[in-house]
PyMOL Python script that loads the backbone (N, CA, C, O; Angstrom):
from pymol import cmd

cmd.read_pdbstr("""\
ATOM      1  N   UNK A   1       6.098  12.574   0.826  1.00  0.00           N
ATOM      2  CA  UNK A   1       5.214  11.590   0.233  1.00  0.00           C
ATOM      3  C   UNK A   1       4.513  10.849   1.367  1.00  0.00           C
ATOM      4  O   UNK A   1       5.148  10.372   2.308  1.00  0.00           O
ATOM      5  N   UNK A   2       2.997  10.752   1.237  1.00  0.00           N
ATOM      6  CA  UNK A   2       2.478   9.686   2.369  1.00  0.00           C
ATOM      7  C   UNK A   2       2.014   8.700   1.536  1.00  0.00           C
ATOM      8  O   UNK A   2       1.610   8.907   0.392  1.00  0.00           O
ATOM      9  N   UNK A   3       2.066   7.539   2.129  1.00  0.00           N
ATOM     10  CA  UNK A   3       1.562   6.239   2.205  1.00  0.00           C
ATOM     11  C   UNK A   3      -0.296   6.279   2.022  1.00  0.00           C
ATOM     12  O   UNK A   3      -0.983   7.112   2.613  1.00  0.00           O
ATOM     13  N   UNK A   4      -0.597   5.719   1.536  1.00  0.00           N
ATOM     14  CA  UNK A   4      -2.120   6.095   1.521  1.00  0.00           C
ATOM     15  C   UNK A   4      -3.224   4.560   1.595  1.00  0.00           C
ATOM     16  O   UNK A   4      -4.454   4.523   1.625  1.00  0.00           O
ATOM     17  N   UNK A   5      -2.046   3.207   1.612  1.00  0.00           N
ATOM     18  CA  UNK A   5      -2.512   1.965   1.762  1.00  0.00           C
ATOM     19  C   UNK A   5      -3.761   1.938   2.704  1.00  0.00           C
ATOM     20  O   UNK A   5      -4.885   1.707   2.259  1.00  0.00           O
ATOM     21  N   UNK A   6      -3.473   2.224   4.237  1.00  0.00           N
ATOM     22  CA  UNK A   6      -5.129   1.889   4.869  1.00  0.00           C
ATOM     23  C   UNK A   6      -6.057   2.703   4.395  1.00  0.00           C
ATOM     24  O   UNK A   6      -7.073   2.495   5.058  1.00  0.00           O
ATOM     25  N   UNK A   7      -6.245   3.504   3.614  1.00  0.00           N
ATOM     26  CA  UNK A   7      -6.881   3.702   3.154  1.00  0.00           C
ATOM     27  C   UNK A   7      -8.029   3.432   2.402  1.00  0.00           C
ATOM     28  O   UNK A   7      -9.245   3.315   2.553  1.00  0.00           O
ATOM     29  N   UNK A   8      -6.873   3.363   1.231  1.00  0.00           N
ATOM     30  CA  UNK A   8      -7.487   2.796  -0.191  1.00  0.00           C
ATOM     31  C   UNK A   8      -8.083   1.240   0.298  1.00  0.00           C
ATOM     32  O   UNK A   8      -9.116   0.742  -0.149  1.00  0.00           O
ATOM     33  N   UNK A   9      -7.268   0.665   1.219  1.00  0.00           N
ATOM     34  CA  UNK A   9      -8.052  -0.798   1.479  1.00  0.00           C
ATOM     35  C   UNK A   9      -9.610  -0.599   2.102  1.00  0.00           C
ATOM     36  O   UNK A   9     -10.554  -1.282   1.705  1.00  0.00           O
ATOM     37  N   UNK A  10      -9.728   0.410   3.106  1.00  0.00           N
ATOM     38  CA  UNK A  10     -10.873   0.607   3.494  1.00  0.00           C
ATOM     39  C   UNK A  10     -11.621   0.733   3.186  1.00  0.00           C
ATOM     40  O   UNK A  10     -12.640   0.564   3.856  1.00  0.00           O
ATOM     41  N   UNK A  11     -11.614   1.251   1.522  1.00  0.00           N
ATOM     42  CA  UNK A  11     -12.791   1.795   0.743  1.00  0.00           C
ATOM     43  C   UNK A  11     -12.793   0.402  -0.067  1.00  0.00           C
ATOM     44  O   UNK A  11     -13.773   0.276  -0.802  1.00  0.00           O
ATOM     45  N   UNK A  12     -11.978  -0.549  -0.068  1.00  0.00           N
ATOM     46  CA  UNK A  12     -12.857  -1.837  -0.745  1.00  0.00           C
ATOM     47  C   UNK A  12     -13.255  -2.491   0.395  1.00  0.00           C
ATOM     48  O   UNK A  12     -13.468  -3.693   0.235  1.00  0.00           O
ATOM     49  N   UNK A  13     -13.430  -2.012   1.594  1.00  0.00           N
ATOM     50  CA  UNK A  13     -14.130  -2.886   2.540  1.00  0.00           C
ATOM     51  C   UNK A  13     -12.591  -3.888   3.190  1.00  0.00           C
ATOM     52  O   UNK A  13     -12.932  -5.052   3.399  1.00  0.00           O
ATOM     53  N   UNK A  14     -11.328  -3.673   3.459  1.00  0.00           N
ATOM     54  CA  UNK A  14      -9.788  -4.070   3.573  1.00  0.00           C
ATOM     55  C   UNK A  14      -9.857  -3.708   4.857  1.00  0.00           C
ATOM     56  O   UNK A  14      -9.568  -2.512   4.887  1.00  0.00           O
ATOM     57  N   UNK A  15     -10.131  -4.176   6.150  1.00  0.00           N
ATOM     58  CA  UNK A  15      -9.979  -3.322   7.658  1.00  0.00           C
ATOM     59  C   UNK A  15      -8.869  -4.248   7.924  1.00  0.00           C
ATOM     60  O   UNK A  15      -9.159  -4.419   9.108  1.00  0.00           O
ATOM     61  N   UNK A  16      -7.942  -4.900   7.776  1.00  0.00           N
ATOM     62  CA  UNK A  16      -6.613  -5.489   8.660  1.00  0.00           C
ATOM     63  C   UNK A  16      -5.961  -6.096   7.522  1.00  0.00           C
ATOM     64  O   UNK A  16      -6.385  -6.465   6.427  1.00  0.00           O
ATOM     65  N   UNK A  17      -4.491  -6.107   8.219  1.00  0.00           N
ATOM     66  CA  UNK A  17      -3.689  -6.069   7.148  1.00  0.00           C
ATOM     67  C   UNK A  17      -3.310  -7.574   6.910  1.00  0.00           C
ATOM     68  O   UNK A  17      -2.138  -7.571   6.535  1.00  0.00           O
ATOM     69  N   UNK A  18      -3.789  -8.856   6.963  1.00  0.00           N
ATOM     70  CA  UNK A  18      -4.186  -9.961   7.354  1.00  0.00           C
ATOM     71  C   UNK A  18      -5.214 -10.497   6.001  1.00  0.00           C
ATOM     72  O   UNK A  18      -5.037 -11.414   5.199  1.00  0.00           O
ATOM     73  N   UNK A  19      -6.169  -9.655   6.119  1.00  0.00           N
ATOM     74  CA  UNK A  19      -7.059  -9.998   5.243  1.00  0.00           C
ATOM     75  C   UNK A  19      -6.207  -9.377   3.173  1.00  0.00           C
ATOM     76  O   UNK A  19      -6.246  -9.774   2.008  1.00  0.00           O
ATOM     77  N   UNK A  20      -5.606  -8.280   3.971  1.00  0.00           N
ATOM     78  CA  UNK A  20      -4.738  -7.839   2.638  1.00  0.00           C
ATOM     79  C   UNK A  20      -3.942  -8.419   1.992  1.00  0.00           C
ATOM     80  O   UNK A  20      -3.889  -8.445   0.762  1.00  0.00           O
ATOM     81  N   UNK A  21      -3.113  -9.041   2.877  1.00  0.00           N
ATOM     82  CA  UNK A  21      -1.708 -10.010   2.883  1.00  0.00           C
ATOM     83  C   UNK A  21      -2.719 -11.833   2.326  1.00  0.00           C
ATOM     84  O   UNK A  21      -2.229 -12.832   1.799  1.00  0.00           O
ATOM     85  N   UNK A  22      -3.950 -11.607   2.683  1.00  0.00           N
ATOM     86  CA  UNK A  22      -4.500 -13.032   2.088  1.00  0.00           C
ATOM     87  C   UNK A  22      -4.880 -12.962   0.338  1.00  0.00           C
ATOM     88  O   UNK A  22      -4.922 -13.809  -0.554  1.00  0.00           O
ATOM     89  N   UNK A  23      -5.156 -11.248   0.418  1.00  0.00           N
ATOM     90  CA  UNK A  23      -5.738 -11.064  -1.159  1.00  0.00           C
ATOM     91  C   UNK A  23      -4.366 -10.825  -1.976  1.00  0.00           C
ATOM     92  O   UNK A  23      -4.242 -11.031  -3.183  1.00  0.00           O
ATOM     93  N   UNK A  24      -3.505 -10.425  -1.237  1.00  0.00           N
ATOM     94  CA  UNK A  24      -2.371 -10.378  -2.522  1.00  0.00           C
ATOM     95  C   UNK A  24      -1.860 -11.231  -2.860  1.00  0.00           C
ATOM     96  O   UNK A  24      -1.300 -11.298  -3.955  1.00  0.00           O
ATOM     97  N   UNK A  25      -1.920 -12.481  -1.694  1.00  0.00           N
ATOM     98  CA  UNK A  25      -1.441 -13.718  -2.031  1.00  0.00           C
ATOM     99  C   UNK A  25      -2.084 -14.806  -2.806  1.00  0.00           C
ATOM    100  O   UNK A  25      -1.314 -15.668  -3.228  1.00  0.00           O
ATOM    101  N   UNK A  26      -3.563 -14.957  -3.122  1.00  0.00           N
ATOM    102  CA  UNK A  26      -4.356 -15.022  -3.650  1.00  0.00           C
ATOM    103  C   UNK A  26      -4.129 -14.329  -5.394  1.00  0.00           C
ATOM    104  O   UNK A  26      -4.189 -15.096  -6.355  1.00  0.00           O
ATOM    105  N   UNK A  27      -3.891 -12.923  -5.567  1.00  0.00           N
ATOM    106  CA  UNK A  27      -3.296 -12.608  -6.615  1.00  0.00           C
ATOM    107  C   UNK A  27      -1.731 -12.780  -7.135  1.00  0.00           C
ATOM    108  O   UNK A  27      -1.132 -12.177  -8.025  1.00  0.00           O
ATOM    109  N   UNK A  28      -1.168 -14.153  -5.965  1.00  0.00           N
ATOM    110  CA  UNK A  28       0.219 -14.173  -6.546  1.00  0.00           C
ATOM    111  C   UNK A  28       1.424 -13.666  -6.015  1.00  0.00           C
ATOM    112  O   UNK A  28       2.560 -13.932  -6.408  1.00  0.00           O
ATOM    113  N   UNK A  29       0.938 -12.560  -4.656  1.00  0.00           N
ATOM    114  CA  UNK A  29       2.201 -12.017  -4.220  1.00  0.00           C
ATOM    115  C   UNK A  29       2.566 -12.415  -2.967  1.00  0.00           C
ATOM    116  O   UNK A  29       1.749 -11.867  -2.227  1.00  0.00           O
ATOM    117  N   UNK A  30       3.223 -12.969  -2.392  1.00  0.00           N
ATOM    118  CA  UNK A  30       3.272 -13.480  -1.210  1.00  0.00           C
ATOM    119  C   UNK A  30       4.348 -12.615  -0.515  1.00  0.00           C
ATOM    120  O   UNK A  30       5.549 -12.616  -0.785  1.00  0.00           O
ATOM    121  N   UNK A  31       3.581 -11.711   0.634  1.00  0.00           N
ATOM    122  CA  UNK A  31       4.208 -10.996   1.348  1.00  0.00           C
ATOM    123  C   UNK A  31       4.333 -11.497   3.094  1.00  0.00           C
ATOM    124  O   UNK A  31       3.387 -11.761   3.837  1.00  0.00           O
ATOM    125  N   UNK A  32       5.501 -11.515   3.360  1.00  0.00           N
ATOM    126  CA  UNK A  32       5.641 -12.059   5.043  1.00  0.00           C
ATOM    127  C   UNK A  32       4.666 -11.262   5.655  1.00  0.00           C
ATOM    128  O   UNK A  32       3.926 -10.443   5.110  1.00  0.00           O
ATOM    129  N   UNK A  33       4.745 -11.632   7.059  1.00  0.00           N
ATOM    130  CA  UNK A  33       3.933 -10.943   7.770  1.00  0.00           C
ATOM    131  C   UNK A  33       4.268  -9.531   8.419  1.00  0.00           C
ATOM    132  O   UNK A  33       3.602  -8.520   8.641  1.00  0.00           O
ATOM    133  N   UNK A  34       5.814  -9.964   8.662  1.00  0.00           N
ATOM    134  CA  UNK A  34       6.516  -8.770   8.555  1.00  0.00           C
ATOM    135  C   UNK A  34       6.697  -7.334   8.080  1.00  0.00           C
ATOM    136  O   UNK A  34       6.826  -6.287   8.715  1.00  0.00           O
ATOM    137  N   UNK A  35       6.660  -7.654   6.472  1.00  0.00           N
ATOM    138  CA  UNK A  35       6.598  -6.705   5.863  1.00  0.00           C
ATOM    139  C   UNK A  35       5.106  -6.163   5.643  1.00  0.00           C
ATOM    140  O   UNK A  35       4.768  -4.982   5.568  1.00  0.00           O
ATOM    141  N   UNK A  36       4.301  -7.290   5.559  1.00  0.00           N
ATOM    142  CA  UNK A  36       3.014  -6.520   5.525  1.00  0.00           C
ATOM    143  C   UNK A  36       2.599  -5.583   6.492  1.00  0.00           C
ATOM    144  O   UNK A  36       1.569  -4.915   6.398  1.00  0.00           O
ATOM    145  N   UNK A  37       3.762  -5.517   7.833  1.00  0.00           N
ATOM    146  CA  UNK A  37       2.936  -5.031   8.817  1.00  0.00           C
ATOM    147  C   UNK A  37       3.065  -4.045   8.594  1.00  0.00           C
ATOM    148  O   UNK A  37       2.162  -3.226   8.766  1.00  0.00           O
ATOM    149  N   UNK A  38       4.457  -3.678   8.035  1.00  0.00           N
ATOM    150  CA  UNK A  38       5.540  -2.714   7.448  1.00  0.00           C
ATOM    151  C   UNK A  38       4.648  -1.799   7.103  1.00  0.00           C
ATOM    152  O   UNK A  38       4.430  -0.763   7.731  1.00  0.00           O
ATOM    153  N   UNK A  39       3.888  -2.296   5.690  1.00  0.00           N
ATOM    154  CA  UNK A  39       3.402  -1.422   4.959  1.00  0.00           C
ATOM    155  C   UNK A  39       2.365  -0.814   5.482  1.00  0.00           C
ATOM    156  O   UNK A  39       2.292   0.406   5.623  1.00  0.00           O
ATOM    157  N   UNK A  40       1.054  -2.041   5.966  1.00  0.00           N
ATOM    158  CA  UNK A  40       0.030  -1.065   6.511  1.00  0.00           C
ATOM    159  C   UNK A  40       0.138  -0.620   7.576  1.00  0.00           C
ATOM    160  O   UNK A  40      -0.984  -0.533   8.074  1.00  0.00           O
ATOM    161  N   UNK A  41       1.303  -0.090   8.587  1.00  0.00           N
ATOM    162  CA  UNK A  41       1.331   0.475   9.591  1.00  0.00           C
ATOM    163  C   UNK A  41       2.314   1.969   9.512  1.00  0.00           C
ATOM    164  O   UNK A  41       2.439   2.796  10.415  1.00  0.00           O
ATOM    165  N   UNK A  42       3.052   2.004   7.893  1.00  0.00           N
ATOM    166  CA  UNK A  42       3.933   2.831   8.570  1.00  0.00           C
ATOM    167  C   UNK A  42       4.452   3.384   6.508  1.00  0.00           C
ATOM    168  O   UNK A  42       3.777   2.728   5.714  1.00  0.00           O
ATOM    169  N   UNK A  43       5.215   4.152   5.974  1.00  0.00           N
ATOM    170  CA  UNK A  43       5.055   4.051   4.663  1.00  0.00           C
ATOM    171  C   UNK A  43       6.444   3.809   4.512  1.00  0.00           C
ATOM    172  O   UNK A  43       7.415   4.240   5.134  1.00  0.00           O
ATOM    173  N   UNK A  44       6.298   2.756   3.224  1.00  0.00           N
ATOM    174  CA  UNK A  44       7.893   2.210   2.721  1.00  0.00           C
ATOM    175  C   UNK A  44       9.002   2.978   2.327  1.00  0.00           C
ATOM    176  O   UNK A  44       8.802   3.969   1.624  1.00  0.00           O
ATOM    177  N   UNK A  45      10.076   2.691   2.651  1.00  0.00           N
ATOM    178  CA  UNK A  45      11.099   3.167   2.152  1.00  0.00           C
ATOM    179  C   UNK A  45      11.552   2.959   0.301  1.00  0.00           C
ATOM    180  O   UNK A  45      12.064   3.586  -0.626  1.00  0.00           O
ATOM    181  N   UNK A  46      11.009   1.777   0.587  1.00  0.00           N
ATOM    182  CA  UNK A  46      10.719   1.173  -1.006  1.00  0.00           C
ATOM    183  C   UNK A  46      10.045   0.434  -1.181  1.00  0.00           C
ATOM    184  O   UNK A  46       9.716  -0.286  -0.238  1.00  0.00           O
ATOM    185  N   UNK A  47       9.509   0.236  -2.442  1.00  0.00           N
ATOM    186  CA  UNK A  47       8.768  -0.632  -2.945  1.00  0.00           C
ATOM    187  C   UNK A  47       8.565  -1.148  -4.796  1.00  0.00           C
ATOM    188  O   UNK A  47       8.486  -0.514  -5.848  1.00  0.00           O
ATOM    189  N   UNK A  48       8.541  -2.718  -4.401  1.00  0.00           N
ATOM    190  CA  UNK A  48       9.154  -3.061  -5.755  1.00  0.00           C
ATOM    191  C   UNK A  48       7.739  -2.597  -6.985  1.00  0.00           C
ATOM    192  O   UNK A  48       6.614  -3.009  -6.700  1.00  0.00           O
ATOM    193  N   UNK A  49       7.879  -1.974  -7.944  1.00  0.00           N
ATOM    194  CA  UNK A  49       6.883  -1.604  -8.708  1.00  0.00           C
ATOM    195  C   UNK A  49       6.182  -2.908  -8.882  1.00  0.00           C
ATOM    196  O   UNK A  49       5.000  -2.796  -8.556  1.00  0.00           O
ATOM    197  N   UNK A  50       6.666  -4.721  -9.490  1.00  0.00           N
ATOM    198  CA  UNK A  50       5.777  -5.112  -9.248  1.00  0.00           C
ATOM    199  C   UNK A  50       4.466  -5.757  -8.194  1.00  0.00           C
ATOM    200  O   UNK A  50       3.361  -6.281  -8.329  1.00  0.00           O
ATOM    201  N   UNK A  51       5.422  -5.322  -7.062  1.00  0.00           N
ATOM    202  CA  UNK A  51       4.674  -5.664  -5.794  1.00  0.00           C
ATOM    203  C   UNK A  51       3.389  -4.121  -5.917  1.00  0.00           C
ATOM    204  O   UNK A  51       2.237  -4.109  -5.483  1.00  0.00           O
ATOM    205  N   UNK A  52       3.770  -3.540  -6.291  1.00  0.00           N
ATOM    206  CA  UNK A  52       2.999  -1.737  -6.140  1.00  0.00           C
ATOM    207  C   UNK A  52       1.475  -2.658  -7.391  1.00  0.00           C
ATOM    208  O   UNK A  52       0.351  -2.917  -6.960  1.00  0.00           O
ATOM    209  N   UNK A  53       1.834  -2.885  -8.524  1.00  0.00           N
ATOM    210  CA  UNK A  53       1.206  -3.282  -9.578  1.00  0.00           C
ATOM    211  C   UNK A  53      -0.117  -4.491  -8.495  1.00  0.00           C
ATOM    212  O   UNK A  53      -1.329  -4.522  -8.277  1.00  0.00           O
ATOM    213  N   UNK A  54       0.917  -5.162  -8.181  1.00  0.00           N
ATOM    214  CA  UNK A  54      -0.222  -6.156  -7.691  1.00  0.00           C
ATOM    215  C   UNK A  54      -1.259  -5.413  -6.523  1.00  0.00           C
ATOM    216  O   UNK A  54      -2.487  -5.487  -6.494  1.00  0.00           O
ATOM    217  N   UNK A  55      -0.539  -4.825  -5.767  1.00  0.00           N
ATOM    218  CA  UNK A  55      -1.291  -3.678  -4.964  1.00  0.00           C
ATOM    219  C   UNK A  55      -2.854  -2.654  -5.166  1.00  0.00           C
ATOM    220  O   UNK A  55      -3.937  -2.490  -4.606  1.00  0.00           O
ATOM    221  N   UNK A  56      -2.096  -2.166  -6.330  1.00  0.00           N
ATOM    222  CA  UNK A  56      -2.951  -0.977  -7.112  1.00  0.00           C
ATOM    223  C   UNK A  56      -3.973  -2.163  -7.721  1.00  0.00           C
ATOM    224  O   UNK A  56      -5.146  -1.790  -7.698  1.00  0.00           O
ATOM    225  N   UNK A  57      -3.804  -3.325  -8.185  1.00  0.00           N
ATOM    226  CA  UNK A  57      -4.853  -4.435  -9.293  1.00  0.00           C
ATOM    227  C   UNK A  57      -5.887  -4.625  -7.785  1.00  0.00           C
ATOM    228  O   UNK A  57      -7.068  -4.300  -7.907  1.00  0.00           O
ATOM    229  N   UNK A  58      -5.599  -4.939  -6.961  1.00  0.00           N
ATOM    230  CA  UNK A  58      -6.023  -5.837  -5.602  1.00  0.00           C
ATOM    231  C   UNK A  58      -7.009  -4.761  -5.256  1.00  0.00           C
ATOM    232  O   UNK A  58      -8.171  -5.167  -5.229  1.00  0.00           O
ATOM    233  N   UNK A  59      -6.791  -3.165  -4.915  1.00  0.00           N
ATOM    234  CA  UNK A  59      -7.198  -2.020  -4.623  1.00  0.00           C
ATOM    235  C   UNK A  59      -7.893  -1.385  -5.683  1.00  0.00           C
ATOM    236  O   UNK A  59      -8.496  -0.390  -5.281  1.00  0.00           O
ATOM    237  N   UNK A  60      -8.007  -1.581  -6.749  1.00  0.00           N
ATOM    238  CA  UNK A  60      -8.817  -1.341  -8.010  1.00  0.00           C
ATOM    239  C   UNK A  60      -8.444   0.443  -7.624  1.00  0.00           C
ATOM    240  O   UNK A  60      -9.297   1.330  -7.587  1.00  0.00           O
ATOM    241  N   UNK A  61      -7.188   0.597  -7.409  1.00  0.00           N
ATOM    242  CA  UNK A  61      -6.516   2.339  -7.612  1.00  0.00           C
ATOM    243  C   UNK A  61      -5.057   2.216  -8.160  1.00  0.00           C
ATOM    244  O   UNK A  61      -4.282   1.266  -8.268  1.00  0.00           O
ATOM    245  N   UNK A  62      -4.979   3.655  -8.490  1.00  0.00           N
ATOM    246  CA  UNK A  62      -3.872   4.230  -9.162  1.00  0.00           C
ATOM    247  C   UNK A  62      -2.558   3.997  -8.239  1.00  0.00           C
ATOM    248  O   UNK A  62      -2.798   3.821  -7.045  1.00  0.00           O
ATOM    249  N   UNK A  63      -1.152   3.973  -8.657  1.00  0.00           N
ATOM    250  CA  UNK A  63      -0.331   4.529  -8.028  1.00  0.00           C
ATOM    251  C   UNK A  63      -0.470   5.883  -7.323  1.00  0.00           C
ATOM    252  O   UNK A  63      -0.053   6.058  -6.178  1.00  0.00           O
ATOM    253  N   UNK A  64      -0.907   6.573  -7.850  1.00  0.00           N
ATOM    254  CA  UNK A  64      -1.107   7.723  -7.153  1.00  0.00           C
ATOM    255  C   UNK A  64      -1.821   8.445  -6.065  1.00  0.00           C
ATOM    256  O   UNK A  64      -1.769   9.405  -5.296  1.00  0.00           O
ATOM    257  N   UNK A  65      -2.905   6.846  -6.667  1.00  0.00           N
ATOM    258  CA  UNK A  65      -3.646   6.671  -5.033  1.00  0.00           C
ATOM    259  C   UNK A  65      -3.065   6.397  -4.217  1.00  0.00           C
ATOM    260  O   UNK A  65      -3.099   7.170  -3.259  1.00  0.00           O
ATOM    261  N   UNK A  66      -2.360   5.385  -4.131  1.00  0.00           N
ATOM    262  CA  UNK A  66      -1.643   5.079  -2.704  1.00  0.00           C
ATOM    263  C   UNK A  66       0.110   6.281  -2.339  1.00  0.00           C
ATOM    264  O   UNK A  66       0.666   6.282  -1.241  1.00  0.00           O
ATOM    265  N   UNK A  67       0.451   6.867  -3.181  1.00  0.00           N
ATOM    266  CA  UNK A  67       1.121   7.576  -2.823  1.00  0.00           C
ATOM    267  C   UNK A  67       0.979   9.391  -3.042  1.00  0.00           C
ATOM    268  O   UNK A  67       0.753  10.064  -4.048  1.00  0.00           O
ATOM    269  N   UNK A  68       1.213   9.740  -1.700  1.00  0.00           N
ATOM    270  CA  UNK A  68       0.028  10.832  -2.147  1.00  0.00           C
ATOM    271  C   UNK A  68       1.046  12.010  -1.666  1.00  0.00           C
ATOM    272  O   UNK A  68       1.266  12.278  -0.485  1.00  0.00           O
ATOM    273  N   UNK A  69       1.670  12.713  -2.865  1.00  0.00           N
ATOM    274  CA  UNK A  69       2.344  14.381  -2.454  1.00  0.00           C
ATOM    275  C   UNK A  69       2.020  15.316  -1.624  1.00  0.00           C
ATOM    276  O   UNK A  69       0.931  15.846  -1.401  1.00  0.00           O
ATOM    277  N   UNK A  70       3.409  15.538  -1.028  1.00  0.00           N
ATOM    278  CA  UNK A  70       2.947  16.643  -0.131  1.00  0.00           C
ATOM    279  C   UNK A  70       4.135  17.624  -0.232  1.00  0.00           C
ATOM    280  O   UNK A  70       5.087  17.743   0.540  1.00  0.00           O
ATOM    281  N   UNK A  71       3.763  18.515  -1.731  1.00  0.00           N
ATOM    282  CA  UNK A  71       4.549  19.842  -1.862  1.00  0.00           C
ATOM    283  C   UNK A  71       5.118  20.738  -0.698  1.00  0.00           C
ATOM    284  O   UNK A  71       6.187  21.348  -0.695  1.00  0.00           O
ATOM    285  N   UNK A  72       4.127  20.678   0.326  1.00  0.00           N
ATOM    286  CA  UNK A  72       4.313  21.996   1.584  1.00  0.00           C
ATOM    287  C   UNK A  72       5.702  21.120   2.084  1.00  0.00           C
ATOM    288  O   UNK A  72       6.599  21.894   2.418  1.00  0.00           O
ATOM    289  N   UNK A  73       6.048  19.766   2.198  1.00  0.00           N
ATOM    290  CA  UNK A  73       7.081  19.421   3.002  1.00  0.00           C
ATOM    291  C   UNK A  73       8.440  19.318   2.607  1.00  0.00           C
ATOM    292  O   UNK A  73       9.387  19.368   3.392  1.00  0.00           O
ATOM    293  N   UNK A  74       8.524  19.170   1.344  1.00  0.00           N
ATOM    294  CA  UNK A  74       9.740  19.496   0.474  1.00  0.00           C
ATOM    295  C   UNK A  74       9.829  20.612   0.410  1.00  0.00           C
ATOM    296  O   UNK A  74      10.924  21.037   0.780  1.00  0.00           O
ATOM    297  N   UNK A  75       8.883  21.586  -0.028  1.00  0.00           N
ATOM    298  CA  UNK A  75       9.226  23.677   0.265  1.00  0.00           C
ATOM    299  C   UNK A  75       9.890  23.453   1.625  1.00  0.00           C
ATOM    300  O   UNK A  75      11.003  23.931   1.843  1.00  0.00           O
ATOM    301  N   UNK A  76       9.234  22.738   2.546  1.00  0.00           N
ATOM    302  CA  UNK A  76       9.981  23.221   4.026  1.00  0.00           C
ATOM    303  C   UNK A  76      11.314  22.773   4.577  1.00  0.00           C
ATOM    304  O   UNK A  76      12.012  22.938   5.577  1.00  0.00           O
ATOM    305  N   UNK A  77      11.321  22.049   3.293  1.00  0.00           N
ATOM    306  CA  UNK A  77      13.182  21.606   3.963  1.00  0.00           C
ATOM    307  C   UNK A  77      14.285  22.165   3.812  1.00  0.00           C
ATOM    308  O   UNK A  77      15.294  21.690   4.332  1.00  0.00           O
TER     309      UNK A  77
END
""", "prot")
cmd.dss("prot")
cmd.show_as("cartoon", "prot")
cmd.util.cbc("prot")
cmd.orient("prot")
């Protein structure tokens, strides 16, 4: 599974994870700085669906946008 967050932020115009961590908090979610770095630098181990919800609302995308399958790497294990 990859992470697909800098992404999807990029295409609403999202270049640092600063400005992300201001809009989710703004929608209510208040993420440390820590963990934000977490996310847009590297992909979670977990993540709470409603933190994902506020994510996907903020990013005007799917879950599925931000997490994105990769069949070839599970065949290869």
């Amino acid at each position: 599974m990859r992470w697909n967050l800098r992404m999807k932020a990029a295409e609403q115009g999202i270049w640092k994870s600063a400005e992300m961590r201001r809009r989710l908090a703004e929608a209510g979610l208040e993420i440390s700085a820590g963990k934000m770095s977490a996310l847009w630098t590297g992909t979670p181990a977990t993540i709470r669906l409603d933190d994902l919800d506020v994510i996907c609302s903020i990013l005007q995308c799917s879950p599925a946008d931000l997490l994105i399958c990769e069949p070839d790497k599970v065949a290869a294990r």
